[in-house]
Every structure is written in structure tokens, then in C-alpha cells.
C-alpha positions as CSV (number, residue, x, y, z in Angstrom):
1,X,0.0,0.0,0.0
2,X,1.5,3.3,-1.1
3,X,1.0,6.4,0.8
4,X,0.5,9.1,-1.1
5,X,1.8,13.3,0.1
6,X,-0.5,15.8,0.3
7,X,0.4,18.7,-1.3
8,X,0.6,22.0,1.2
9,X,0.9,25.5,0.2
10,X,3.0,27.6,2.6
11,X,0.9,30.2,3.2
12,X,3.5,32.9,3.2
13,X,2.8,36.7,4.7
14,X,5.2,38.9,2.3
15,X,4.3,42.5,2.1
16,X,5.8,43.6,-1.0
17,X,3.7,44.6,-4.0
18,X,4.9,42.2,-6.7
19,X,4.0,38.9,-4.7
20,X,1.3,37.0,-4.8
21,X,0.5,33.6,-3.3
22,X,-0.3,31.3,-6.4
23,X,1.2,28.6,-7.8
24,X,2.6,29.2,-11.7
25,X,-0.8,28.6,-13.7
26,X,-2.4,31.5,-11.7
27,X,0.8,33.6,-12.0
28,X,0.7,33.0,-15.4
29,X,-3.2,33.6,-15.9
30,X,-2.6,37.0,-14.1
31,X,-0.1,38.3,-16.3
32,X,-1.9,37.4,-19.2
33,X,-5.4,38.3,-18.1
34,X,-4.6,41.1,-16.4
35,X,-3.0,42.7,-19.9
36,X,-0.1,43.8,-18.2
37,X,3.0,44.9,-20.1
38,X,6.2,42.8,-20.7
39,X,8.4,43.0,-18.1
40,X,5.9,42.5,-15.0
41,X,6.5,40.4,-12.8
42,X,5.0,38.3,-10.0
43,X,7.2,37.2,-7.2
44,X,5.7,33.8,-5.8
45,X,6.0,30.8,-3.7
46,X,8.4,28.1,-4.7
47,X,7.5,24.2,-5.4
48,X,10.7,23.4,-4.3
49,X,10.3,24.5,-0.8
50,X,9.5,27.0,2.1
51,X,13.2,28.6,1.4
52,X,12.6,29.4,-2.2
53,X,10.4,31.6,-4.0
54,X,10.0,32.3,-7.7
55,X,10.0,35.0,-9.9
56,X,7.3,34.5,-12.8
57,X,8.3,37.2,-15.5
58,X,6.0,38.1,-19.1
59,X,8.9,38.1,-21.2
60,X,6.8,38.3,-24.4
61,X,3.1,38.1,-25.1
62,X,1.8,34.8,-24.1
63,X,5.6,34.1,-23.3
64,X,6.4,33.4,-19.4
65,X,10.3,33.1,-17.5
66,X,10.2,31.5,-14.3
67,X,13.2,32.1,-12.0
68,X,13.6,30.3,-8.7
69,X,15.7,31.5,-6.0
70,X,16.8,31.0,-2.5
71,X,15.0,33.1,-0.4
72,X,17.8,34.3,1.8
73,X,20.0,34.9,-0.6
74,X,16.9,37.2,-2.2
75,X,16.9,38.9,1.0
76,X,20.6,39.7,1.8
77,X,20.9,40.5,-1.8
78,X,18.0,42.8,-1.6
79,X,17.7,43.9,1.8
80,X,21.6,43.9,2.9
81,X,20.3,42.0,6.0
């Protein structure tokens, strides 16, 4: 008998105005539906962990870069923490 994961979602409290809390299909719908111009991005939650988030970027119409990072590295980088 296999037992299978369930999947959780780190609900994650990040005040910044580029992040939002969906996984890449919803980051991608809201770039596309949302008609926003090429270079917008969404910063988001990582599948790979609670350490990593993602950056999902509109390169090009209908054309979408996702870039995963560690998320303390993001911050030292960013924040000179």
C-alpha cells in the first residue's frame, strides 16, 4: 500500500507589492489576463520549498520566464540583512 503526500501550500505573509500567493498557472493567468505589459513580474511561492520563492516574468506576449531563488539569498541581496 502506497501512501501518497498531500500537497501544502506555505501560506506565506510577504508584504511587497509584486508577490502573490499562487502557484505558476495562476501567476501566469494573471499576467496574461490582467493585460499587463512585458516586463511585469510576480514574485511567488516556490514548489521546491519553504526557502525558495519564484520570480514569474512576461517576457513576451503569451511568453512566461520562471526564475527560482533562495529566499535568503533574495533577502541579503535585496535587503543587505
Amino acid at each position: 500500500m502506497q501512501r501518497q503526500k498531500a500537497a501544502k501550500q506555505l501560506t506565506r505573509n510577504i508584504d511587497h507589492p509584486n508577490f502573490k500567493n499562487v502557484n505558476f498557472e495562476e501567476a501566469e493567468n494573471f499576467l496574461r489576463n490582467e493585460n499587463l505589459d512585458i516586463g511585469e513580474l510576480i514574485i511567488r511561492p516556490s514548489s521546491k520549498g519553504n526557502r525558495h520563492l519564484t520570480i514569474t516574468w512576461k517576457v513576451f506576449r503569451d511568453v512566461f520566464q520562471h526564475i527560482g531563488f533562495f529566499f535568503f539569498f533574495f533577502f541579503f541581496f535585496f535587503f543587505n540583512i
